[in-house]
C-alpha positions in Angstrom: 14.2 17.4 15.4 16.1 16.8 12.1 14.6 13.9 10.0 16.7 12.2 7.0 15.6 13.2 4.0 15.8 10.5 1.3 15.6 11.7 -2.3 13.5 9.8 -4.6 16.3 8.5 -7.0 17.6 6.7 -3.3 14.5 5.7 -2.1 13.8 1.6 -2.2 11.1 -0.1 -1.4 11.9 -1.4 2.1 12.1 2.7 3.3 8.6 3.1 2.7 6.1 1.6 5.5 3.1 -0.8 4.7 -0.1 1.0 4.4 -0.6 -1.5 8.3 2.3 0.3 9.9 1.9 2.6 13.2 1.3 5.7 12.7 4.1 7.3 14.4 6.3 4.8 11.5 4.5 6.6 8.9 4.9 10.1 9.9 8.5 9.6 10.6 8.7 8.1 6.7 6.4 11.1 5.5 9.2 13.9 6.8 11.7 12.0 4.5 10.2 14.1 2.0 9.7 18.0 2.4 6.7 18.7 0.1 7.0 22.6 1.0 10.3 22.2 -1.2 8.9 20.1 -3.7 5.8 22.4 -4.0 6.4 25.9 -2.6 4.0 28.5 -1.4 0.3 26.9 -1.5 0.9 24.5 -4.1 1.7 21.7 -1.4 -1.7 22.1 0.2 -3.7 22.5 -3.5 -2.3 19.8 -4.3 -2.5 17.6 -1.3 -6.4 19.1 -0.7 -7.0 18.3 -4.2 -5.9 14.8 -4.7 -7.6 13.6 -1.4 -10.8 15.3 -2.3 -10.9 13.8 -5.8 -9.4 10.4 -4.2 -12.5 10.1 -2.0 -14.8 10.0 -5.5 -12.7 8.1 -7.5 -9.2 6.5 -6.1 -7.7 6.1 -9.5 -6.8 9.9 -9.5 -3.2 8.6 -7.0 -2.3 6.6 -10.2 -1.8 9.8 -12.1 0.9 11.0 -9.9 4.7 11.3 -10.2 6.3 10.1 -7.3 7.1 13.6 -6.1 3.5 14.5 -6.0 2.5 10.9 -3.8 5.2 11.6 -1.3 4.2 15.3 -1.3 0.7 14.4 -0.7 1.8 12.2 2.0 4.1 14.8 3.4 0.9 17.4 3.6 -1.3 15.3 5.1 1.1 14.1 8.0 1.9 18.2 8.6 -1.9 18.4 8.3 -2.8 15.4 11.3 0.3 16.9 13.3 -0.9 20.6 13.6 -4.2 18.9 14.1 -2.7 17.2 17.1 -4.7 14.4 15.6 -4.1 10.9 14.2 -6.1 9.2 10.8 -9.6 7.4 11.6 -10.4 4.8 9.8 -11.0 6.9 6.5 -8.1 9.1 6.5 -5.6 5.7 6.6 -7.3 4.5 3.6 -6.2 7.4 1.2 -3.1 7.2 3.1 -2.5 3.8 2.6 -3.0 4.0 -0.8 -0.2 6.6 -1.3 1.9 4.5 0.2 1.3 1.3 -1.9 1.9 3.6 -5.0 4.8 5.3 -3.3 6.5 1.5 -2.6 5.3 0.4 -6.2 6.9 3.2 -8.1 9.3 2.2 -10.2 13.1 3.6 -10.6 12.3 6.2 -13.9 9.9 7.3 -11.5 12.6 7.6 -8.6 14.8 10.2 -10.8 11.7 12.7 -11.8 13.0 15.0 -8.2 
């Protein structure tokens, strides 16, 4: 299946699903962005293992990412759940809500950091 990508600098706010969307609408929003690209080699996984990890002590840690690094995140853990052939409990939808609050919050210097 080919899913559209939408680069950050065209990316508004209405693309990105509330953190109380389905599921299946957030995976389809996750593949917008190819983290793989964005982060080749391990570095999507490091990153996306390392920012939930850290978000679980302290949640702040999201704040400090660029949007490539959110949608990235976002991008791993869907690729994650899917090769899991599982979907987020309870827990997992709360980190991933809060990437996509930041994600629909980021502002347009952010949007042209890709």
């Amino acid at each position: 299946m080919d899913f559209k990508r939408i680069p950050n600098e065209k990316l508004e706010k209405a693309d990105v699903p509330d953190a109380t969307a389905p599921w299946p609408e957030i995976e389809l929003f996750a593949l917008t962005s190819n983290g793989y690209e964005a982060f080749p080699g391990d570095e999507c996984a490091n990153l996306a293992k390392k920012v939930i990890d850290e978000f679980s002590k302290n949640a702040k840690i999201l704040e400090k990412l660029a949007l490539t690094e959110l949608r990235a995140c976002l991008f791993f853990e869907q690729r994650r759940y899917r090769h899991c052939d599982e979907v987020p409990n309870a827990g997992g939808m709360i980190s991933i809500g809060a990437l996509l609050s930041l994600i629909r919050a980021a502002d347009s210097s952010d949007r042209n950091e890709e």
